[in-house]
C-alpha positions in Angstrom: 87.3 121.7 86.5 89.9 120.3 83.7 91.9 117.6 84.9 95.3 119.5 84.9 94.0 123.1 85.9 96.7 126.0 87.4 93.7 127.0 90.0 90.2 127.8 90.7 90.2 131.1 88.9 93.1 130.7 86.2 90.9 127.2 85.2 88.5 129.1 83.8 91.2 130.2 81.1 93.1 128.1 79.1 96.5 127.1 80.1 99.2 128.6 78.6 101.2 127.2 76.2 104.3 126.9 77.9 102.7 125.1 81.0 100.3 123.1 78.5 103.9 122.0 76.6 105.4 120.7 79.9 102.2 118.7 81.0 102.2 116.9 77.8 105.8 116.4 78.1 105.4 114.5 81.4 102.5 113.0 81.1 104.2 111.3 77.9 107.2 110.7 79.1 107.1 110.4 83.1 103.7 109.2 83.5 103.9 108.1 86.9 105.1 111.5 88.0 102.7 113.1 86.4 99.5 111.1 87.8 101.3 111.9 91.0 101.1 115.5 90.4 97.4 115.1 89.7 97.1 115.0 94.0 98.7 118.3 94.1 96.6 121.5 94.7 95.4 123.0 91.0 97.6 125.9 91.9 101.0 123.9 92.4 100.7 121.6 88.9 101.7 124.3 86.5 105.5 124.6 88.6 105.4 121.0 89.2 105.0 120.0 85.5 108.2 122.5 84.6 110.3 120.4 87.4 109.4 117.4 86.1 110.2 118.7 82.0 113.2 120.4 83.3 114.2 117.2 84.5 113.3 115.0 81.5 115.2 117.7 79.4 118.6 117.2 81.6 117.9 113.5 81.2 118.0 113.5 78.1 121.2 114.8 77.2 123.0 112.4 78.5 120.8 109.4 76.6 120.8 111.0 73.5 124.0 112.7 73.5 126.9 110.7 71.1 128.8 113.3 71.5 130.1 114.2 75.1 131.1 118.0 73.9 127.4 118.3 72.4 125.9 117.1 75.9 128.3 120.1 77.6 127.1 122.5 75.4 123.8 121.3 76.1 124.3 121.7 79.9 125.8 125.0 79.7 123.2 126.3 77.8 120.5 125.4 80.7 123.1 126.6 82.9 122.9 130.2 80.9 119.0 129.9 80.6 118.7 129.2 84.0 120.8 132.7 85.4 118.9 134.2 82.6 115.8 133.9 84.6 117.1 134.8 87.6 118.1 138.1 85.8 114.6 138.4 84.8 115.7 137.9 81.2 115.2 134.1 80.4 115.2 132.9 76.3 112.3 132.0 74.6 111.8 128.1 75.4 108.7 126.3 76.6 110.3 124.6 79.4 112.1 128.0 80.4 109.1 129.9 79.8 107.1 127.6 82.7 110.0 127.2 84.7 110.6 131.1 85.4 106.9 131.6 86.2 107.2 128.7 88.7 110.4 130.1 90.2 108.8 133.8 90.6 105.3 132.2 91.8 107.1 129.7 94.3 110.5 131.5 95.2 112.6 128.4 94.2 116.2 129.0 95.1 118.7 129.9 93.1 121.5 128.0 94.5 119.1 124.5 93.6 120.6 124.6 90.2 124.3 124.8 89.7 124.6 121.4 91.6 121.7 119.7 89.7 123.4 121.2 86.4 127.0 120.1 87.7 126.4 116.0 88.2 124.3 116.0 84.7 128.1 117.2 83.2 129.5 114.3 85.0 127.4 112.1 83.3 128.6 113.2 80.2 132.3 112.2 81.5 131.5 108.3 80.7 133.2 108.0 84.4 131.8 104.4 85.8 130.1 104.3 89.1 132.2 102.6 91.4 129.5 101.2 93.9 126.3 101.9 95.4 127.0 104.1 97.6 128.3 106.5 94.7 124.6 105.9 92.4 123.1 107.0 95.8 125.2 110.2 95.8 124.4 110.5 91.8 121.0 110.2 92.9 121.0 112.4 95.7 122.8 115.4 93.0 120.1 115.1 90.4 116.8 113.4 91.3 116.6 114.7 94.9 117.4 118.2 94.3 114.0 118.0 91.8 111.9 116.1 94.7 113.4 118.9 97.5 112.1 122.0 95.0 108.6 120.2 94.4 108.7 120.1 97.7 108.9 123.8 97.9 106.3 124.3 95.7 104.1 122.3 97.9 105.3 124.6 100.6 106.1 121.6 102.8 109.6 121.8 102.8 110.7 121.5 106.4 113.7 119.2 107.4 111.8 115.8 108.4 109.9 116.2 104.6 113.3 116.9 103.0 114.8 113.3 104.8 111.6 111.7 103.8 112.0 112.7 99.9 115.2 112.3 99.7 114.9 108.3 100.4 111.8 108.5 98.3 113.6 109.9 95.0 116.5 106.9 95.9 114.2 104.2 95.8 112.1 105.7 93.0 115.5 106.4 90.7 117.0 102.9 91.6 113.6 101.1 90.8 113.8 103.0 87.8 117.5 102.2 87.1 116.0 98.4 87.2 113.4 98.8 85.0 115.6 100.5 82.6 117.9 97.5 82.6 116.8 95.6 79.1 116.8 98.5 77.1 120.3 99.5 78.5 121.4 96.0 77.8 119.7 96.2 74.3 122.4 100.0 73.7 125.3 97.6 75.1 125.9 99.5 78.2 125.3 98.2 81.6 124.2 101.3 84.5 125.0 98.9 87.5 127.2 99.8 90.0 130.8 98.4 89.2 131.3 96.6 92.4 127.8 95.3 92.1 128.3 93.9 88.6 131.9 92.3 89.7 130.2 90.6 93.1 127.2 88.9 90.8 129.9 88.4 87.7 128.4 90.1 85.4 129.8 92.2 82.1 128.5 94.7 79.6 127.5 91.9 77.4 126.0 89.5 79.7 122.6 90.6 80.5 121.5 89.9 76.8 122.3 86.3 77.2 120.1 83.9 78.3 123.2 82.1 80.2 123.9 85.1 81.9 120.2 85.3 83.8 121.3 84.2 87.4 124.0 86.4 87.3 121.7 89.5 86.4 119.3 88.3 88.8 121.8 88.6 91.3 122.9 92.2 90.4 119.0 93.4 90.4 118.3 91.7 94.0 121.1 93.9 95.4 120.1 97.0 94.0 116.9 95.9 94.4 117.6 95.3 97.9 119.0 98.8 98.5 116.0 100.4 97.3 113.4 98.6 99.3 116.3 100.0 102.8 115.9 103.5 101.6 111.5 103.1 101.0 111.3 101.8 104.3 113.3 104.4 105.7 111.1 106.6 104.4 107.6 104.9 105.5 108.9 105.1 109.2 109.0 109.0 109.2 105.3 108.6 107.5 103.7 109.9 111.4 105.9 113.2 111.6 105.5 113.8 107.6 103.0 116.6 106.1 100.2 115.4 104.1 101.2 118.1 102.0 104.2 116.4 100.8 102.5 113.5 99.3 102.3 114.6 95.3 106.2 113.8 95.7 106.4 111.1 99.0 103.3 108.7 95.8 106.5 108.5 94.0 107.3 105.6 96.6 104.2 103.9 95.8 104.8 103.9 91.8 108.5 102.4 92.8 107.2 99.8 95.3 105.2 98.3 92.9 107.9 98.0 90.1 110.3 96.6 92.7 107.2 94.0 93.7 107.3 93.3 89.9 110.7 92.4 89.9 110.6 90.1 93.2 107.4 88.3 91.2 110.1 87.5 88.1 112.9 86.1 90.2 114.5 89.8 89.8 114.7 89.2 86.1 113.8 92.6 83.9 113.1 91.0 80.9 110.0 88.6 82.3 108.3 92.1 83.9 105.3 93.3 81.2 104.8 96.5 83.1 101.9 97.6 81.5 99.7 95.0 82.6 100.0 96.1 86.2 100.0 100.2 85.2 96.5 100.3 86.4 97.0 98.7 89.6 100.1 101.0 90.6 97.1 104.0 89.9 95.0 102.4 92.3 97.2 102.1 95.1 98.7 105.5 94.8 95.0 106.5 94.7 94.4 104.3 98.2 97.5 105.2 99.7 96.7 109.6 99.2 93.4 108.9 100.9 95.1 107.2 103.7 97.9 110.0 103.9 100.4 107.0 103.1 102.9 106.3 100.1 
């Protein structure tokens, strides 16, 4: 059977190009996410893969959007292609193309969207976030909502894997945040919490000098901090979790180990040269599915 297959019978075929564009989207640009989808059933990766491009898609437009009224326009078009498909009538689009044949095959619901659409137009507002507590609820509008329908297509969505995820996709988006942090400094914008920036004294500017280390070190160890909370919170329900949930629960796995990374460098982003660990993140996300851990 191919590595990425849609199911027993349907391997035997080649995939179609829509689903064959979205695979090669995540597995180039969300790597992680994509190996995790590799412990899914064959049947389930197709509508996975047009999550996690749907996602990368929405991401996008606000990191490579000058132009705030562009990004809107951008929204508001996946806002139209989106009721298009529920109207049976969705435009021609790769992403859309996989995304309405994992809706009809999975029943995702309809009202997953507009909220998911709705923060990615507040990103485009330039507003700051004020504290932690607000990334988690940015988090929580357009990370977890892609975890909860994955979730669905695993159909393992009861209430306890829903609590689960939704601590997962916090640490995994606030590792992720970290991680992000020299190329962010490198664009002159700082994606830190406000308060958490003001507590460690640290500005826009800062992280890119070398004087200004402790002070970034400081900001990462809180967020990192947070992070780590919301992982373990979601380890402790790991005994009343399906197995069924773990394609999106190995998420935790992948952010653990950047979040180790960034303890081993005194919490300092630029001193992390991810790829030399890569293989050993596979590894342990390999161990932990045969254990039914994450």
């Amino acid at each position: 059977m191919p590595l990425f297959s849609t199911g027993s019978r349907e391997s035997e075929a080649p995939i179609d190009a829509a689903t064959a564009y979205c695979i090669e989207q995540v597995r180039s640009f969300d790597k992680e996410r994509f190996l995790c989808t590799l412990f899914a059933p064959a049947e389930t990766r197709a509508a996975l893969a047009a999550l996690y491009a749907l996602d990368l898609e929405l991401s996008r437009i606000h990191s490579r959007t000058r132009e705030p009224l562009v990004g809107f326009m951008r929204v508001q078009w996946w806002r139209d292609a989106i009721e298009a498909i529920y109207a049976g009538r969705g435009p021609d689009h790769p992403v859309v193309s996989a995304l309405t044949t994992a809706i009809a095959r999975h029943n995702l619901p309809h009202d997953a969207f507009p909220p998911l659409l709705a923060a990615r137009e507040r990103e485009l507002a330039g507003e700051t976030v004020p504290d932690i507590a607000a990334l988690i609820g940015h988090v929580q509008e357009t990370t977890t909502p892609i975890a909860t329908l994955a979730l669905t297509v695993l159909a393992c969505d009861g209430n306890t894997e829903r609590l689960a995820v939704c601590d997962v996709s916090i640490g995994w988006a606030l590792a992720g945040l970290l991680r992000a942090l020299p190329a962010d400094a490198r664009a002159q914008t700082l994606a830190l919490p406000q308060a958490v920036a003001q507590a460690a004294a640290l500005t826009d500017t800062d992280p890119l000098r070398a004087s200004a280390r402790p002070q970034l070190r400081a900001a990462v160890s809180m967020v990192a901090a947070t992070a780590h909370e919301h992982l373990a919170a979601a380890r402790r329900r790991r005994a009343e979790v399906s197995k069924q949930a773990l394609p999106v629960l190995l998420w935790a796995t992948y952010a653990q180990g950047h979040l180790n990374d960034l303890k081993r460098a005194g919490h300092d982003p630029f001193a992390i040269r991810p790829a030399r660990r890569a293989p050993l993140r596979m590894i342990a996300a390999a161990a932990n599915h045969a254990r039914g851990r994450y």
